[in-house]
N, C-alpha and C positions, 0 to 999 in steps of 0.2 A: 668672618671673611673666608675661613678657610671651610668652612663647610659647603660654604659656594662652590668651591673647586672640585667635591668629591657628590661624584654620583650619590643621588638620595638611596637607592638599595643599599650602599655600602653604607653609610651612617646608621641607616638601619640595624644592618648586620652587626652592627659596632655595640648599638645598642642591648639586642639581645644578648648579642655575649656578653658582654657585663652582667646581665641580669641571670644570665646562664649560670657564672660563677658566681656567685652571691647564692643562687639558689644551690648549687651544687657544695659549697661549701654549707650549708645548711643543713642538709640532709647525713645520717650515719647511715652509710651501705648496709653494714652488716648487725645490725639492729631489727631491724623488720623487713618481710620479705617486700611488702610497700614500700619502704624508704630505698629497697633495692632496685626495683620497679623504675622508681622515682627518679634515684640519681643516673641508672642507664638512658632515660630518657631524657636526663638533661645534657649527659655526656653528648648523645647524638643530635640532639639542638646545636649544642654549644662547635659541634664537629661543623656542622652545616653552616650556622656561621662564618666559623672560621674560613672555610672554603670561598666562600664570599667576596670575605675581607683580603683572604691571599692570594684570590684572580686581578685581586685591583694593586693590592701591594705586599709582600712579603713580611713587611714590618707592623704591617695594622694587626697579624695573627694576635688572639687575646691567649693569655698564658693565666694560670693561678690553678688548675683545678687539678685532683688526682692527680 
């Protein structure tokens, strides 16, 4: 019921971040210059997201990574 109330881009949003952090926690930066590659590119997913999530509500922002 409560996903009825919130814009489908924003559940979206919701969703990639989560998935952002789980990959971002997965990856060691300073390991391979790939996995460095890898976690800047998810940082900036996970930023866009958030941006998203914090034009609809301030409290949806997803936290956990770096």
């Amino acid at each position: 019921m409560i996903g009825t109330a919130i814009p489908l881009h924003v559940l979206q949003a919701e969703v990639d971040a989560d998935a952002e952090v789980r990959e971002i926690g997965r990856l060691r930066p300073l390991a391979h210059d790939e996995d460095r590659q890898d976690f800047e590119a998810g940082l900036g997913r996970l930023a866009r997201a958030n941006k998203t999530l914090a034009a609809h509500h301030p409290a949806f922002v997803v936290r956990g990574a770096a």
